[in-house]
N, C-alpha and C positions, 0 to 999 in steps of 0.2 A: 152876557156872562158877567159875575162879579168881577171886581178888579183883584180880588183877593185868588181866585181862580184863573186870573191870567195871568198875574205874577206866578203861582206854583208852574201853570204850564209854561213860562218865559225861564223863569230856574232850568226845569228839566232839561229843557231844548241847551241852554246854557252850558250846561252842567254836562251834558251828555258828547256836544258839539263844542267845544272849548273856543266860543266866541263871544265878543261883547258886543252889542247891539247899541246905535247912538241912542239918544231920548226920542229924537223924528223916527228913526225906524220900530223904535218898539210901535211908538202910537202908528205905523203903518198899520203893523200886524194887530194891534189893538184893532183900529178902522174895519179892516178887510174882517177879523174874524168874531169882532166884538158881537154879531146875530147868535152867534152858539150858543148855546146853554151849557153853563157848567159842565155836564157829565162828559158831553159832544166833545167838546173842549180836547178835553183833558184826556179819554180816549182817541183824539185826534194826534195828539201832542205822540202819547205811546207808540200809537201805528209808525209815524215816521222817524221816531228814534228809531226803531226798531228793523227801519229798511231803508235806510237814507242816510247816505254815505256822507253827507255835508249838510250843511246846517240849510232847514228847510226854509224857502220861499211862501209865504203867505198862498200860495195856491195850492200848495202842495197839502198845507196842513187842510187847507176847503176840501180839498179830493177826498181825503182821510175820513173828512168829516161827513161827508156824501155816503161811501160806505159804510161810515157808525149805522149813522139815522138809515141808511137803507137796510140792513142788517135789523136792526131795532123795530122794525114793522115789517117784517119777514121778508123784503126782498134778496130775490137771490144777484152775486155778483155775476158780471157778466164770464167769469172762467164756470163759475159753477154753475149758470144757466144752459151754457156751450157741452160743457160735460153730462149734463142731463140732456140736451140735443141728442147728443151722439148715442149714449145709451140706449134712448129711445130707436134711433136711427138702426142701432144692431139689433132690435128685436122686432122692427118693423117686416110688416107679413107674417107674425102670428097669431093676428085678429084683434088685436089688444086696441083699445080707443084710445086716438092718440091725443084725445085734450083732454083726457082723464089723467093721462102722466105729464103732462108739462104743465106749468102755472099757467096763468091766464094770456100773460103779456108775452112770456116763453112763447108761448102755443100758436099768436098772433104776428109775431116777428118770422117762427118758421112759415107761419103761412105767406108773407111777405116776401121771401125768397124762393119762393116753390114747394112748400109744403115738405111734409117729413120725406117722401120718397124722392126729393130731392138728393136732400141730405143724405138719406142712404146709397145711392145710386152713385153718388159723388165720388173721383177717383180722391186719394190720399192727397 
C-alpha cells in the first residue's frame, strides 16, 4: 500500500475511534498490513469502523481484509456459505443435484461432514 493510503486509512480509524497511536505502533500496523493494496486497505479500515466497538488491532483490520479480497473474487463468507447449506439442506429429496447449487469448495466441505443428508437430517 501507498503511504499516502495508510495515512487516510490511520485518519479514519483515528478519527472514528478517538485515539492516538505512538510512531512504533503506527509502523506496527504499517508492518502487519503494509501487503494490501490500496483499495484492500481502505475498505478494510471501513468494515471495522463500522463494527468495532474500539479501536482495532492490526489483526483485526487482516480479517477485514481476508473478507474484501474474498468477496472480490466471488467467494462466499462462511455465514453465507452456511445459509446456502441449509437451504439446500430444506429442499433436499426433491431430486435437485446437489453440486449444482452449492459452489465448489461449499459442496466439498458438506461432503467432508457427511454429505447434504447429513445436514438435513440433523436435529436444530
Amino acid at each position: 500500500m501507498t503511504n499516502e493510503s495508510f495515512a487516510v486509512g490511520m485518519a479514519l480509524l483515528q478519527e472514528i475511534f478517538p485515539k492516538s497511536l505512538s510512531e512504533p505502533a503506527a509502523g506496527i500496523y504499517a508492518d502487519v498490513c503494509g501487503h494490501l493494496s490500496d483499495d484492500v486497505w481502505l475498505e478494510a479500515v471501513r468494515r471495522v469502523c463500522g463494527r468495532s466497538r474500539f479501536f482495532p488491532v492490526p489483526a483485526e483490520i487482516l480479517s477485514a481484509a481476508q473478507e474484501v479480497a474474498a468477496r472480490a473474487h466471488g467467494v462466499q463468507s462462511p455465514d453465507e456459505a452456511w445459509e446456502s447449506v441449509l437451504s439446500v439442506a430444506k429442499s433436499w429429496g426433491e431430486g435437485k443435484a446437489v453440486r449444482s447449487l452449492l459452489e465448489p469448495s461449499v459442496f466439498q466441505a458438506v461432503q467432508a461432514i457427511g454429505g447434504i443428508r447429513a445436514v438435513a437430517v440433523a436435529d436444530d
